[in-house]
Each structure stands twice: as structure tokens, then as C-alpha cells.
C-alpha positions in Angstrom: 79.7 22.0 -19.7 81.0 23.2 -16.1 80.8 21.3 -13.1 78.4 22.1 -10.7 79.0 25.5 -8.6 81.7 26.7 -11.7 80.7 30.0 -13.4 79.8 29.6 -17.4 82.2 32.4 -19.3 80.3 34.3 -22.0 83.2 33.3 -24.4 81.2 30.2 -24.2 77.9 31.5 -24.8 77.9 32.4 -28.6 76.3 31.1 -31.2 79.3 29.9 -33.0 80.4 28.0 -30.1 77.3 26.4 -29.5 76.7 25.4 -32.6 80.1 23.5 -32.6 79.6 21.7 -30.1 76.2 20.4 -31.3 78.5 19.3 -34.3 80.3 17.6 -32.2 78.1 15.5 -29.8 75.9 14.7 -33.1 79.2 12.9 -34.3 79.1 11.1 -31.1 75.8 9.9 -31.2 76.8 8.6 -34.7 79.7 7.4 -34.0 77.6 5.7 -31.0 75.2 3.8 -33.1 78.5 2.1 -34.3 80.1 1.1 -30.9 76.4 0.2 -29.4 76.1 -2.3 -32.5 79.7 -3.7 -32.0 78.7 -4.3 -28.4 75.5 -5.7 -29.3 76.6 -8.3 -31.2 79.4 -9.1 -28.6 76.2 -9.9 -26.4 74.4 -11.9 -29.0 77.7 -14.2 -29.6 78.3 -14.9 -25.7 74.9 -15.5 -24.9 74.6 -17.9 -27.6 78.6 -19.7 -26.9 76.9 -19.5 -23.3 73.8 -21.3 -24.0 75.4 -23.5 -25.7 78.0 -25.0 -23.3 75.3 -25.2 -20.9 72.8 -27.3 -22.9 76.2 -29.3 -23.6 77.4 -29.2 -19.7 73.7 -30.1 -18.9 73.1 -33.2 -21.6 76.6 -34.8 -20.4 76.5 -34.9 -16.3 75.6 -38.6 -15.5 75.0 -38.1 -11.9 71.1 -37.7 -10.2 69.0 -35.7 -12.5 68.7 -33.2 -9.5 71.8 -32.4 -10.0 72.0 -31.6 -13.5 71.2 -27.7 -13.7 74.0 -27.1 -10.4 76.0 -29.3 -12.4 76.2 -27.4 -15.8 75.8 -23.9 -13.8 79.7 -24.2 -12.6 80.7 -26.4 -15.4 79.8 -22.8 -17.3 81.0 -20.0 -14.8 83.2 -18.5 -17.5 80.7 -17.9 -20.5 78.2 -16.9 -17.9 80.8 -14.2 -17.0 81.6 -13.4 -20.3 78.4 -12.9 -21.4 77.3 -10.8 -17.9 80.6 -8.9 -18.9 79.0 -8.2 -22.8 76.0 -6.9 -21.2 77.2 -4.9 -18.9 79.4 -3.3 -21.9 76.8 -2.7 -24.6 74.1 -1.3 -21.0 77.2 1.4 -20.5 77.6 2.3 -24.2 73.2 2.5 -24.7 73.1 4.9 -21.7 76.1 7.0 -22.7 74.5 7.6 -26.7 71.1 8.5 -24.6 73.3 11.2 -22.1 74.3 12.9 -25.4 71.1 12.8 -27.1 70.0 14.4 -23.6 73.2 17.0 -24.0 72.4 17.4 -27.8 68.7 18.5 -26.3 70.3 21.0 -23.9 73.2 22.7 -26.5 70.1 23.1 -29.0 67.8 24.9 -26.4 71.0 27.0 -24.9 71.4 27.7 -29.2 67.9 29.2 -29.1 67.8 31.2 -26.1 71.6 32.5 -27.3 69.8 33.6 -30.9 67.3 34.8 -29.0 69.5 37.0 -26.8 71.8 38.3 -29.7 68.6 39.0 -32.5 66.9 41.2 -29.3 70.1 42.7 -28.1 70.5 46.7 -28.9 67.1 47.2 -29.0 66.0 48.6 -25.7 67.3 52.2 -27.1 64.9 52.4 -29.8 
């Protein structure tokens, strides 16, 4: 698609075009379901390592029981980050297949109006 303020050429308006490109960004969103999974599971495994050295971190300080949850908090930074870090990941990759679903939903209504144009075109002279 062209930026904002460029002109569309009419080279890219035909129905042969278009309907490559809908190829292609349905690819994408398949090959998205793939790389959102991967990601997923990246978040699943850190949260659980993270969980995990905290409950560890937590059951072994000896000092006041106040303390306890500060205590395992920085005993943890790095799986904490880790995880934040898998989250943020597999959040980028969910909002990037939903922009192509949303770009899928604009190539197939340009598709339409482009059938549209070319089945009435001609037919002013009749």
C-alpha cells in the first residue's frame, strides 16, 4: 500500500494484482498462526521457569517474613525479564497477524469495487 499523501498507480489497481496480493498476506496470516504459537509457548515456558524460581527464591530466604516477597523479587529479576521479554514478543507477533487480517479485509473490498469497475466499464455507450 502507499504511504500516506503518495498517489496509487492504476498498474496497481487490477484484478490480477489484487488478487496476488491477497495470496500473499493470507500466507502471512498462516504462516502467523505458526510464529504466534512459537511465541506462545516461549511465554508459557518463562512464566513457568519464572514462577518457579520465585516460589524457590521465596521458600529459602531465612530473614523476617516481611521480607520474603522483596527478597525473592530481586533474587528473580532475570526470569521476570525474560518472561516480560516473551510477552512482549508473542503481544507484537498477535497484533501484527490481526494488521493483516485487517489488510486482507481492505485488498478484498479494493478486489470488489476493482470487479466492479471493470464488469461496468464500456457500458455508458450503449
Amino acid at each position: 500500500m502507499p504511504k500516506a499523501g503518495q498517489e496509487v498507480s492504476a498498474d496497481l489497481l487490477n484484478p490480477v494484482a489484487i488478487e496476488t496480493r491477497i495470496r500473499d498476506i493470507s500466507n502471512r496470516i498462516a504462516q502467523s498462526a505458526s510464529v504466534c504459537n512459537e511465541r506462545y509457548r516461549e511465554v508459557l515456558k518463562t512464566d513457568h521457569a519464572y514462577e518457579l524460581a520465585y516460589a524457590k527464591a521465596f521458600m529459602a530466604y531465612t530473614g523476617p517474613a516481611h521480607s520474603k516477597k522483596y527478597a525473592a523479587e530481586i533474587e528473580t529479576e532475570q526470569e521476570r525479564t525474560a518472561r516480560d521479554i516473551a510477552d512482549a514478543s508473542y503481544r507484537y507477533a498477535d497484533r501484527l497477524a490481526k494488521a493483516l487480517e485487517s489488510e486482507l479485509r481492505a485488498y478484498q473490498s479494493i478486489g470488489a469495487s476493482v470487479r466492479a469497475t471493470y464488469a461496468v466499464a464500456g457500458r455508458g455507450e450503449q
